[in-house]
PyMOL Python script that loads the backbone (N, CA, C, O; Angstrom):
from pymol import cmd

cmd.read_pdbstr("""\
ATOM      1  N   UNK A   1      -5.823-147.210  34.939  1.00  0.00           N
ATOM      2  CA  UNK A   1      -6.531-148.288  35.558  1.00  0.00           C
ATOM      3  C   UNK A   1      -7.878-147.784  36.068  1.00  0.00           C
ATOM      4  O   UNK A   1      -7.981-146.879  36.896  1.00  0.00           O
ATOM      5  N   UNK A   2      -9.006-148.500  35.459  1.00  0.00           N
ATOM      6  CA  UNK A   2     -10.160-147.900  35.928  1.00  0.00           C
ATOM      7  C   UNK A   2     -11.024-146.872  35.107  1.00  0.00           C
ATOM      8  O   UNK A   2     -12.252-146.806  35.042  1.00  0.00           O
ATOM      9  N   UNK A   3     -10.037-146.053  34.471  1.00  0.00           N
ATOM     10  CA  UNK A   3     -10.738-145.475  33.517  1.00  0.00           C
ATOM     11  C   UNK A   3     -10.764-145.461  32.259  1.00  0.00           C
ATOM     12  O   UNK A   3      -9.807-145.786  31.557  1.00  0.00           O
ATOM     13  N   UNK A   4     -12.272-144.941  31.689  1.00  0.00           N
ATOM     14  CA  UNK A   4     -13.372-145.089  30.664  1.00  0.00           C
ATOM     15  C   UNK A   4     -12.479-144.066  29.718  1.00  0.00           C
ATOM     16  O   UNK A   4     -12.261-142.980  30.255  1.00  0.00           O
ATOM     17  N   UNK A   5     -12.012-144.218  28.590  1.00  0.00           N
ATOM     18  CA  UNK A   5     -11.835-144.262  27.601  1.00  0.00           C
ATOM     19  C   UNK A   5     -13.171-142.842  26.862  1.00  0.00           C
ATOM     20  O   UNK A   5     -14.115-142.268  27.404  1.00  0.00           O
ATOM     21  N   UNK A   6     -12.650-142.769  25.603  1.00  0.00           N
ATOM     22  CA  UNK A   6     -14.232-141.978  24.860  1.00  0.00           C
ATOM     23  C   UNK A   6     -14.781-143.133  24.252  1.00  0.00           C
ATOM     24  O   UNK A   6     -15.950-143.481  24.419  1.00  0.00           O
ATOM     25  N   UNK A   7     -13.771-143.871  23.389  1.00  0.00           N
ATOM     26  CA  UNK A   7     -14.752-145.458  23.107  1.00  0.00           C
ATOM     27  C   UNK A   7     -15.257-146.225  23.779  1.00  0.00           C
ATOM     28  O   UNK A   7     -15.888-147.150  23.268  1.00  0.00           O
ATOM     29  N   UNK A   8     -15.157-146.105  25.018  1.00  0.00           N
ATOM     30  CA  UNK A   8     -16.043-146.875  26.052  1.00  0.00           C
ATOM     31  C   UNK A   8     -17.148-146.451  26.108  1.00  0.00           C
ATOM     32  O   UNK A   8     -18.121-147.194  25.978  1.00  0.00           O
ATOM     33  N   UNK A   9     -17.284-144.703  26.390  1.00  0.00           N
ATOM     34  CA  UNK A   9     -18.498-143.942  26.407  1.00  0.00           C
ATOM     35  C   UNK A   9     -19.557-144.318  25.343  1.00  0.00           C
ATOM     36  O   UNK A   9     -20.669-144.746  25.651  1.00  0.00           O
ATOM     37  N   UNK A  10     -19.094-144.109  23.932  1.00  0.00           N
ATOM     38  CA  UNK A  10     -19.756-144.071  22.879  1.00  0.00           C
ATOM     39  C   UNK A  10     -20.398-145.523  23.209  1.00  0.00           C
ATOM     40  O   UNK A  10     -21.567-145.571  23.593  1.00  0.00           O
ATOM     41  N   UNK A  11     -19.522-146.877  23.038  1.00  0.00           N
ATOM     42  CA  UNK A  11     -20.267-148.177  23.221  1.00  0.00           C
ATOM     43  C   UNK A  11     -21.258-148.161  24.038  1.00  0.00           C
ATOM     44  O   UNK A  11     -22.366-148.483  23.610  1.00  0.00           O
ATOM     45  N   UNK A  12     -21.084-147.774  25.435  1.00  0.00           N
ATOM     46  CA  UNK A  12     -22.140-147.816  26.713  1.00  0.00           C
ATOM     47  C   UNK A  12     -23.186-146.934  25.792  1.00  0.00           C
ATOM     48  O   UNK A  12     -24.302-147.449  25.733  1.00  0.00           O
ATOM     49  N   UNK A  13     -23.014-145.544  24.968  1.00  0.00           N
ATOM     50  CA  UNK A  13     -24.170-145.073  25.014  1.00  0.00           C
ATOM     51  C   UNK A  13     -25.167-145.485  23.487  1.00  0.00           C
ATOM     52  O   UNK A  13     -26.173-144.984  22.986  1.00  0.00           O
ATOM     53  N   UNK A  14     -24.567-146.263  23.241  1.00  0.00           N
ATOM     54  CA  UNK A  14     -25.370-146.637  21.971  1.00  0.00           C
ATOM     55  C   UNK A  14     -25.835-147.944  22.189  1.00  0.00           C
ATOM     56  O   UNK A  14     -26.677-148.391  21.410  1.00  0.00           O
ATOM     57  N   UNK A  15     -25.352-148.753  23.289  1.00  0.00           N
ATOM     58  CA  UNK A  15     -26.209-150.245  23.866  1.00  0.00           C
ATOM     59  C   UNK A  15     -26.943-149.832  24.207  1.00  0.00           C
ATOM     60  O   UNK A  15     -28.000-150.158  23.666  1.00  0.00           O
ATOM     61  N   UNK A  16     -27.049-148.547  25.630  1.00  0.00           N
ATOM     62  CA  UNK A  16     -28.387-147.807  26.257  1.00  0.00           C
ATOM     63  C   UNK A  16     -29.226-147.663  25.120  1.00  0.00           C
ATOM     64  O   UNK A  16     -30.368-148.117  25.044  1.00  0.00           O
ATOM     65  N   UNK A  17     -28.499-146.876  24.037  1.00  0.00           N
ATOM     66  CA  UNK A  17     -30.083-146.778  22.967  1.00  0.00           C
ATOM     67  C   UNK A  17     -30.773-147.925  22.743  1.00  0.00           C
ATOM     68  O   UNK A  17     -31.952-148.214  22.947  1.00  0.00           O
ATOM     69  N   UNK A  18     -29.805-148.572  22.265  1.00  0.00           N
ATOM     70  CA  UNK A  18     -30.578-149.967  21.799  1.00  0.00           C
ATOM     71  C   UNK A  18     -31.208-150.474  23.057  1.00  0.00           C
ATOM     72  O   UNK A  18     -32.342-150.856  22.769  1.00  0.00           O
ATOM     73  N   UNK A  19     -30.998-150.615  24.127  1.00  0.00           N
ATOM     74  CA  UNK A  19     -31.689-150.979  25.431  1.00  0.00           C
ATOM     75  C   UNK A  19     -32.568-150.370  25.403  1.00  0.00           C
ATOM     76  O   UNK A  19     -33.527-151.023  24.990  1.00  0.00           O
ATOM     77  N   UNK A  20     -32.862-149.108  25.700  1.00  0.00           N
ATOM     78  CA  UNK A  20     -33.770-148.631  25.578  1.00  0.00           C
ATOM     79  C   UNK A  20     -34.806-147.423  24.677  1.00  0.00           C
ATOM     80  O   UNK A  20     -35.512-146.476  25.026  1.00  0.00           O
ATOM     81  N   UNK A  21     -34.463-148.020  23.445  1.00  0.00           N
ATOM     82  CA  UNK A  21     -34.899-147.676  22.466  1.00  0.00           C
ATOM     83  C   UNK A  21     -34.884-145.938  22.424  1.00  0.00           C
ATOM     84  O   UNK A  21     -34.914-145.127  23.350  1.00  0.00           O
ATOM     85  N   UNK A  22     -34.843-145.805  21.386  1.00  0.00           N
ATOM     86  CA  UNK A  22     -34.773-144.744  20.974  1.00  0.00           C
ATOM     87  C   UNK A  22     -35.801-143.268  21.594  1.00  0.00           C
ATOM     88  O   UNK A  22     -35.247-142.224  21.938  1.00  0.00           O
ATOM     89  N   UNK A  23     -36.939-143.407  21.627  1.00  0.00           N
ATOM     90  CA  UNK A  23     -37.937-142.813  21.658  1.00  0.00           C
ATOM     91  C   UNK A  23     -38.297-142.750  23.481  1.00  0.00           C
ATOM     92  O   UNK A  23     -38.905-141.858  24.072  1.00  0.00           O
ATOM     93  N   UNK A  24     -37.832-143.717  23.925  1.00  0.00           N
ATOM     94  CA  UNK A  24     -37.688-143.814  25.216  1.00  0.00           C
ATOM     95  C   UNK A  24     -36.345-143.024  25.981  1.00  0.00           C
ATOM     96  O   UNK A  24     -36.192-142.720  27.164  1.00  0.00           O
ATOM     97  N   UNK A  25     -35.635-142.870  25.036  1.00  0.00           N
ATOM     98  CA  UNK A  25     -34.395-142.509  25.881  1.00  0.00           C
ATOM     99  C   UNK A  25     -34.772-140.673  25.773  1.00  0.00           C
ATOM    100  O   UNK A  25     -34.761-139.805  26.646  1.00  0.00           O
ATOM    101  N   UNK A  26     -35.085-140.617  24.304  1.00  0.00           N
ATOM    102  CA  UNK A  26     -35.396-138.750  24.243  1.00  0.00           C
ATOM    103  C   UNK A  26     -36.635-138.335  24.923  1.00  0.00           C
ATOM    104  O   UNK A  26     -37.142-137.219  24.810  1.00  0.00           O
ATOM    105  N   UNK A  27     -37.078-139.278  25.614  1.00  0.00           N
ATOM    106  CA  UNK A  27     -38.257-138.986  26.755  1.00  0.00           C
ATOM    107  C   UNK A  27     -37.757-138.725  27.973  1.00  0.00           C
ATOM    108  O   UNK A  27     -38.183-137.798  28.663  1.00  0.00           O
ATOM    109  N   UNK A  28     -36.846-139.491  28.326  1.00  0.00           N
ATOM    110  CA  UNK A  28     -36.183-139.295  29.248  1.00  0.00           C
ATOM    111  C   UNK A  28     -35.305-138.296  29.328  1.00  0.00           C
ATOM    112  O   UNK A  28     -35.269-137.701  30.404  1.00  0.00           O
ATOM    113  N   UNK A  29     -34.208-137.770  28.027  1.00  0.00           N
ATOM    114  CA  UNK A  29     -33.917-136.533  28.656  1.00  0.00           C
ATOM    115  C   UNK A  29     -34.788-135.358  28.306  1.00  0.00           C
ATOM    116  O   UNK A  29     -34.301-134.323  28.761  1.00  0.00           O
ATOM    117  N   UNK A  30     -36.017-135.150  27.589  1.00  0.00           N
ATOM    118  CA  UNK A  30     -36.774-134.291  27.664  1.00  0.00           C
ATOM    119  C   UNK A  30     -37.419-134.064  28.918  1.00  0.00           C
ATOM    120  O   UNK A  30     -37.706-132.889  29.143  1.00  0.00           O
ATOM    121  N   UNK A  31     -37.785-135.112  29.996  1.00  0.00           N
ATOM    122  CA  UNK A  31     -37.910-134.794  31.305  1.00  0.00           C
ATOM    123  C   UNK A  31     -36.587-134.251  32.210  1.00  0.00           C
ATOM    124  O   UNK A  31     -36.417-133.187  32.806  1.00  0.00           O
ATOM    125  N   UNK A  32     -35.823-135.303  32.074  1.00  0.00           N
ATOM    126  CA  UNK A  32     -34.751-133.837  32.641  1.00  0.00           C
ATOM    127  C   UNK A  32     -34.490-132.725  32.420  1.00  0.00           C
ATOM    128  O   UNK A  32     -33.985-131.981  33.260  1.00  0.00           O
ATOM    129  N   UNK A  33     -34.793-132.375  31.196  1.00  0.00           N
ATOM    130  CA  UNK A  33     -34.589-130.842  30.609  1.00  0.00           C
ATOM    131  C   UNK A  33     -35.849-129.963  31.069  1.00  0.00           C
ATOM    132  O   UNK A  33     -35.691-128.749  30.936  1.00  0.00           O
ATOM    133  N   UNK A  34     -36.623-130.236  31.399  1.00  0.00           N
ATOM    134  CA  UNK A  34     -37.975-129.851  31.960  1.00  0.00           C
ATOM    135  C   UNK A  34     -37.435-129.395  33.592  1.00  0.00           C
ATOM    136  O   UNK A  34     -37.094-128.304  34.049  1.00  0.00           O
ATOM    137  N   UNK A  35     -37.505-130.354  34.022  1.00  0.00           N
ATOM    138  CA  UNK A  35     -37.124-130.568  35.272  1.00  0.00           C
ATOM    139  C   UNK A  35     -35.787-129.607  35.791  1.00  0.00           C
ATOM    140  O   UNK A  35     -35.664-129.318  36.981  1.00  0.00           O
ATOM    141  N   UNK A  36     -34.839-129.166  34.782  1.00  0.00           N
ATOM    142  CA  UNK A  36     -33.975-128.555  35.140  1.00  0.00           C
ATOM    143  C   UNK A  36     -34.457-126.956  34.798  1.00  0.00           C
ATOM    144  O   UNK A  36     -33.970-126.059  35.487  1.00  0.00           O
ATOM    145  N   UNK A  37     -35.220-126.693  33.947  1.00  0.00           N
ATOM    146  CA  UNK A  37     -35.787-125.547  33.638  1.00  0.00           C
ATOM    147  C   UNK A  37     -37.217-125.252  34.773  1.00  0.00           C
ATOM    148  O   UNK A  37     -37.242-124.117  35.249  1.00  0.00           O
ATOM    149  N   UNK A  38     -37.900-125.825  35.027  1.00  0.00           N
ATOM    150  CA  UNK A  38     -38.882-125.635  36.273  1.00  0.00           C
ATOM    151  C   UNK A  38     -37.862-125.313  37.635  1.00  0.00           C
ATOM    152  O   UNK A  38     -38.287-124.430  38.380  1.00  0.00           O
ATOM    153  N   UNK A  39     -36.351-126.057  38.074  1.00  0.00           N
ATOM    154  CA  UNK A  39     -35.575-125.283  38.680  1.00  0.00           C
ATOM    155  C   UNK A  39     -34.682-123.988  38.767  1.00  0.00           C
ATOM    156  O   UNK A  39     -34.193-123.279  39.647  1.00  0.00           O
ATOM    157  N   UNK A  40     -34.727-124.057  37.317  1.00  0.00           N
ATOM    158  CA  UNK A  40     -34.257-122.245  37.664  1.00  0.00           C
ATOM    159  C   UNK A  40     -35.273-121.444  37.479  1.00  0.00           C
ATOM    160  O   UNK A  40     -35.117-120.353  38.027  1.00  0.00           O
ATOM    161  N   UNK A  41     -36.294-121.583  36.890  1.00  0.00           N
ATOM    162  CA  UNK A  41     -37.869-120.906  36.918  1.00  0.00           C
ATOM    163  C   UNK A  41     -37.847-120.946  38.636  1.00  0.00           C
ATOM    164  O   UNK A  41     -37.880-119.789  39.054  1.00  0.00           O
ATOM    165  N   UNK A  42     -37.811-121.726  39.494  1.00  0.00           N
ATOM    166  CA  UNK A  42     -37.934-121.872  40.696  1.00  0.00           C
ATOM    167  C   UNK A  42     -36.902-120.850  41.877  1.00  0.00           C
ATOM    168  O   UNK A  42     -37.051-120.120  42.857  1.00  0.00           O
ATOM    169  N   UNK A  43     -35.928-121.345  41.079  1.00  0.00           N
ATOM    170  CA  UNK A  43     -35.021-119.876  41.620  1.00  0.00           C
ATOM    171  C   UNK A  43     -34.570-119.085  41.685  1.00  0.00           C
ATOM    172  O   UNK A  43     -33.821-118.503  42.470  1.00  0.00           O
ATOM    173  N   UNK A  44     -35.213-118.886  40.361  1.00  0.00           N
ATOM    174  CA  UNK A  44     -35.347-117.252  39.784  1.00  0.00           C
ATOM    175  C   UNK A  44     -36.503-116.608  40.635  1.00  0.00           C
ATOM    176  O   UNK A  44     -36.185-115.542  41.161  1.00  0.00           O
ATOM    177  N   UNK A  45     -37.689-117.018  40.852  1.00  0.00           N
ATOM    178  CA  UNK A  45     -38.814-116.307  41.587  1.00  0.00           C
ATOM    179  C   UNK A  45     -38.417-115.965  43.128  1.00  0.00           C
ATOM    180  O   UNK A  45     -38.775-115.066  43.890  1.00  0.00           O
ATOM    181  N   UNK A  46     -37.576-117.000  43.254  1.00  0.00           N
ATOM    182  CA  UNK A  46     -37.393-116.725  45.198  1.00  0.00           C
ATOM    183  C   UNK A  46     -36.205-115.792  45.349  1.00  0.00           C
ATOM    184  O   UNK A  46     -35.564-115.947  46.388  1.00  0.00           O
ATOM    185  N   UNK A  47     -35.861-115.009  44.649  1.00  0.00           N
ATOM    186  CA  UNK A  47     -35.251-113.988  44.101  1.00  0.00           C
ATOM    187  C   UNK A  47     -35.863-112.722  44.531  1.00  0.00           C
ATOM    188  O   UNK A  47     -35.027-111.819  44.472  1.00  0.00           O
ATOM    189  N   UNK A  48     -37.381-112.196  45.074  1.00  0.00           N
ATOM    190  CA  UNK A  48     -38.140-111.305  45.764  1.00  0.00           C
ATOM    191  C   UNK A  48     -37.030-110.922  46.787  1.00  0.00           C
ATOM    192  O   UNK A  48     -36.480-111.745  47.518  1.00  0.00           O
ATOM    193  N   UNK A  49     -36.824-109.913  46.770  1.00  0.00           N
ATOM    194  CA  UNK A  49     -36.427-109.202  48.595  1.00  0.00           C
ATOM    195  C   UNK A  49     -37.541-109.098  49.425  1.00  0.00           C
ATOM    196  O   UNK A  49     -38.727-108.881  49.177  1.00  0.00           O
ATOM    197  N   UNK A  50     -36.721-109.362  50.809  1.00  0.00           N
ATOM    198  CA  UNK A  50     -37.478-109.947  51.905  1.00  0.00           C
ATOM    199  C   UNK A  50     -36.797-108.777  52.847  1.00  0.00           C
ATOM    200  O   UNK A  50     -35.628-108.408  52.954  1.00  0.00           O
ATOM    201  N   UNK A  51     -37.990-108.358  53.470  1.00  0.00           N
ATOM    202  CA  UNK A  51     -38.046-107.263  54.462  1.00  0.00           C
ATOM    203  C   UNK A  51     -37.023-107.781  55.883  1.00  0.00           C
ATOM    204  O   UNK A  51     -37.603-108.620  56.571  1.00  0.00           O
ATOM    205  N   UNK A  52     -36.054-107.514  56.228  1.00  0.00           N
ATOM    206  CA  UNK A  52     -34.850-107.347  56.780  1.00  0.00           C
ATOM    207  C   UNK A  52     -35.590-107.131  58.475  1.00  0.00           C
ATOM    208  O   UNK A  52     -35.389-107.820  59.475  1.00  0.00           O
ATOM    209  N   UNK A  53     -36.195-106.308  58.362  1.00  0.00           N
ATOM    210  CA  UNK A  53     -36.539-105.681  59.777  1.00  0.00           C
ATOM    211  C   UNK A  53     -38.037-106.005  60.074  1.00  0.00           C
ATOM    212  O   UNK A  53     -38.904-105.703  59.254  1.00  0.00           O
ATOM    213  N   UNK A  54     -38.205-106.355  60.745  1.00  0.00           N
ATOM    214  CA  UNK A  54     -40.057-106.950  61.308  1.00  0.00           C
ATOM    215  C   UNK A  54     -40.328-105.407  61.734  1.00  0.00           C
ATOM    216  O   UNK A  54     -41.290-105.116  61.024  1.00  0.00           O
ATOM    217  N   UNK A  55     -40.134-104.712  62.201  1.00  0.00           N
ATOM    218  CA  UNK A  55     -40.672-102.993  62.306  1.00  0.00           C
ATOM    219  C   UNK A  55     -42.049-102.120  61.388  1.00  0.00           C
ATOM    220  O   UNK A  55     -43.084-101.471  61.541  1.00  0.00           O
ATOM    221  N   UNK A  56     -40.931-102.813  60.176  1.00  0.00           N
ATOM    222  CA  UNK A  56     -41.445-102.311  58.765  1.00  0.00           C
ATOM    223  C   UNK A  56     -42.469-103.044  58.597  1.00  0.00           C
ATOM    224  O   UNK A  56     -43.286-102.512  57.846  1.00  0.00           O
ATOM    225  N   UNK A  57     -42.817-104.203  59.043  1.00  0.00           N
ATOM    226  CA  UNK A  57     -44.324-105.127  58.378  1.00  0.00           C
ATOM    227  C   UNK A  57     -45.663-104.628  59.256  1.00  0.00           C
ATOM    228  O   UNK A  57     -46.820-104.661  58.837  1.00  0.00           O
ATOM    229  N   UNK A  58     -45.255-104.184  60.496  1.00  0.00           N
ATOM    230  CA  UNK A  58     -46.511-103.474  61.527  1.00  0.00           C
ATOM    231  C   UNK A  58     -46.260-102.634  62.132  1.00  0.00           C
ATOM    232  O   UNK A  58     -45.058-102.473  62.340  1.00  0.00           O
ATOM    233  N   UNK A  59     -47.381-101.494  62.838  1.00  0.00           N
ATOM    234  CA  UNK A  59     -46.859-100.429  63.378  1.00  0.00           C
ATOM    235  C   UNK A  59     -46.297-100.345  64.736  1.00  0.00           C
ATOM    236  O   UNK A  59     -46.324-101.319  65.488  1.00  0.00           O
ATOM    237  N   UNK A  60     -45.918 -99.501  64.989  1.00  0.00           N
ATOM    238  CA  UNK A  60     -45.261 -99.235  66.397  1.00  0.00           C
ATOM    239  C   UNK A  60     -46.127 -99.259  67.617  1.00  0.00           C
ATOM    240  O   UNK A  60     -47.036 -98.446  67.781  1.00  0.00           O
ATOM    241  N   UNK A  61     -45.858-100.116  68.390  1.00  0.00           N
ATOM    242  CA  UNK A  61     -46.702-100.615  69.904  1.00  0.00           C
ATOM    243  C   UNK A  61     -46.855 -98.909  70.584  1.00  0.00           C
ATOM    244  O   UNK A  61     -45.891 -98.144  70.543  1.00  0.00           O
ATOM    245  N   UNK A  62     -48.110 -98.523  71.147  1.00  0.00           N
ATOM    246  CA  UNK A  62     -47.522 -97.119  71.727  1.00  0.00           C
ATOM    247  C   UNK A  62     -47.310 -97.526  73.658  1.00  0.00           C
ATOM    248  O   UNK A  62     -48.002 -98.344  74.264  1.00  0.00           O
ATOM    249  N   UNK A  63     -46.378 -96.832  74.157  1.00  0.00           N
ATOM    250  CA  UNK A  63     -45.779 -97.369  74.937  1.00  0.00           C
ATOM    251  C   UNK A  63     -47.020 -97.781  76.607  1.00  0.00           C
ATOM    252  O   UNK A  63     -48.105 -97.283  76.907  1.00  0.00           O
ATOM    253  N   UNK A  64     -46.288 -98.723  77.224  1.00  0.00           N
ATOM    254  CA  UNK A  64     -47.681 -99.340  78.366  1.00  0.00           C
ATOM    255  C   UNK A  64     -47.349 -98.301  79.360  1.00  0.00           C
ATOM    256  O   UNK A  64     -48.185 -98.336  80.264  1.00  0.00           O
ATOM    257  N   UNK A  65     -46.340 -97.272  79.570  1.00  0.00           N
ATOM    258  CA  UNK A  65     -46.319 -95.921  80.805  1.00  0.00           C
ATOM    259  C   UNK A  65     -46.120 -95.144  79.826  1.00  0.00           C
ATOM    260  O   UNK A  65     -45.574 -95.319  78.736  1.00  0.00           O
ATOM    261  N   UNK A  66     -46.877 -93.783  80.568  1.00  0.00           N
ATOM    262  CA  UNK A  66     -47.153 -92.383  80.184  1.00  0.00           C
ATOM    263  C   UNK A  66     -46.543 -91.335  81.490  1.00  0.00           C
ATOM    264  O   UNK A  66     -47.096 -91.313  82.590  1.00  0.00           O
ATOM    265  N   UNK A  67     -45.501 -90.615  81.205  1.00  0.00           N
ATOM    266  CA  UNK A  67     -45.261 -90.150  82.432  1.00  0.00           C
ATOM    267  C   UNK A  67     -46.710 -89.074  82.415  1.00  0.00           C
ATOM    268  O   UNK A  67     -47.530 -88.939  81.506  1.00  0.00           O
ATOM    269  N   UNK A  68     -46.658 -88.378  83.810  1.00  0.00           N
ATOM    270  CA  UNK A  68     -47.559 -87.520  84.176  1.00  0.00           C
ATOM    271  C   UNK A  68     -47.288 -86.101  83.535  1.00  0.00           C
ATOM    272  O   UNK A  68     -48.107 -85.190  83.658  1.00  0.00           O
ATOM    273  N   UNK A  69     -46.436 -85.996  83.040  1.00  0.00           N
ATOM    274  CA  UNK A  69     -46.238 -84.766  82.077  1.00  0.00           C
ATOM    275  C   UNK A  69     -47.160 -85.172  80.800  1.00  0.00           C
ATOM    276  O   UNK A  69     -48.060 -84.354  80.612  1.00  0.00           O
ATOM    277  N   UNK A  70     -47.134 -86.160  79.963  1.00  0.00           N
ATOM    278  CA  UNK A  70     -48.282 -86.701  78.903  1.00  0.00           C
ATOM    279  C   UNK A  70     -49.267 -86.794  79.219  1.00  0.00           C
ATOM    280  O   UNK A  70     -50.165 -86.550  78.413  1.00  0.00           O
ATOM    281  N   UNK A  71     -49.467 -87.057  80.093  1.00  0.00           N
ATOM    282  CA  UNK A  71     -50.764 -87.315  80.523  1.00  0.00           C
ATOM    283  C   UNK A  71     -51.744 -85.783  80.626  1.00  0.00           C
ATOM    284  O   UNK A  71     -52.731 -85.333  80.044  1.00  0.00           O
ATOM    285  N   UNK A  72     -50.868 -85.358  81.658  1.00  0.00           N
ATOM    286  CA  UNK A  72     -51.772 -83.772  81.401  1.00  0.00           C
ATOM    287  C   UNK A  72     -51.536 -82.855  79.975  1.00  0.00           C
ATOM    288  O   UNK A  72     -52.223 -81.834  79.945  1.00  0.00           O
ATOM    289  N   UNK A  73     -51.019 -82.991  79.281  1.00  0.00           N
ATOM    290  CA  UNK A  73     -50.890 -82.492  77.830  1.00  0.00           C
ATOM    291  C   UNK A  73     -52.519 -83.006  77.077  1.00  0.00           C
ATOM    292  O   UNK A  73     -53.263 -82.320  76.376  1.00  0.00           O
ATOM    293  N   UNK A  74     -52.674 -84.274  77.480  1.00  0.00           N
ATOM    294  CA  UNK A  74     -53.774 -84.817  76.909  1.00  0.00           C
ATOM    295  C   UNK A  74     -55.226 -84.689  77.436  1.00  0.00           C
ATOM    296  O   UNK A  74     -56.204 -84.955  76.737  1.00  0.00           O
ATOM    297  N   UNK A  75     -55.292 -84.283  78.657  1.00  0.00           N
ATOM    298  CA  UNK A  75     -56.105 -83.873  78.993  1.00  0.00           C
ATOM    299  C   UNK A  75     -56.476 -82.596  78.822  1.00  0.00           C
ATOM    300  O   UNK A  75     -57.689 -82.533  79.021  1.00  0.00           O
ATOM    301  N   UNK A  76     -55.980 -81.434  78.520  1.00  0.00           N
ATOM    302  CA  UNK A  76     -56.021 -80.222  77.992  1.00  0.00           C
ATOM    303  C   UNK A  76     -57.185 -80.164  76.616  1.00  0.00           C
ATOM    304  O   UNK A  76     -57.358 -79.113  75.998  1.00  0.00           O
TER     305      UNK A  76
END
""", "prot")
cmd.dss("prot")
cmd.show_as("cartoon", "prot")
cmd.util.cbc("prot")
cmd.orient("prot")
């Protein structure tokens, strides 16, 4: 009850042709086929590794206190 048959399929898809003609319909799935290939082109590229640790993208802050032992090292 309810379900489509393979001769149902075939009928529905050969009225669609005739509905919408021939040349129109292989336009249409030539854009989906496009469209599905620009998506894995798409997620294939975002596929790059991505730096894990923010450390690694800039250098190390040097620290805002210096004990007085550094300090006179540097003055030397």
């Amino acid at each position: 009850m309810g379900g489509f048959s393979l001769m149902h399929w075939l009928v529905f898809g050969v009225i669609a042709i005739l509905v919408l003609g021939g040349g129109r319909f292989s336009n249409m799935m030539g854009d989906v086929a496009k469209g599905i290939k620009s998506f894995k082109k798409g997620m294939a590229e975002e596929d790059d590794p991505v730096p894990t640790r923010i450390e690694a993208q800039r250098p190390a802050a040097e620290p805002a206190y210096q004990p007085e032992a550094e300090r006179a090292r540097e003055d030397r």
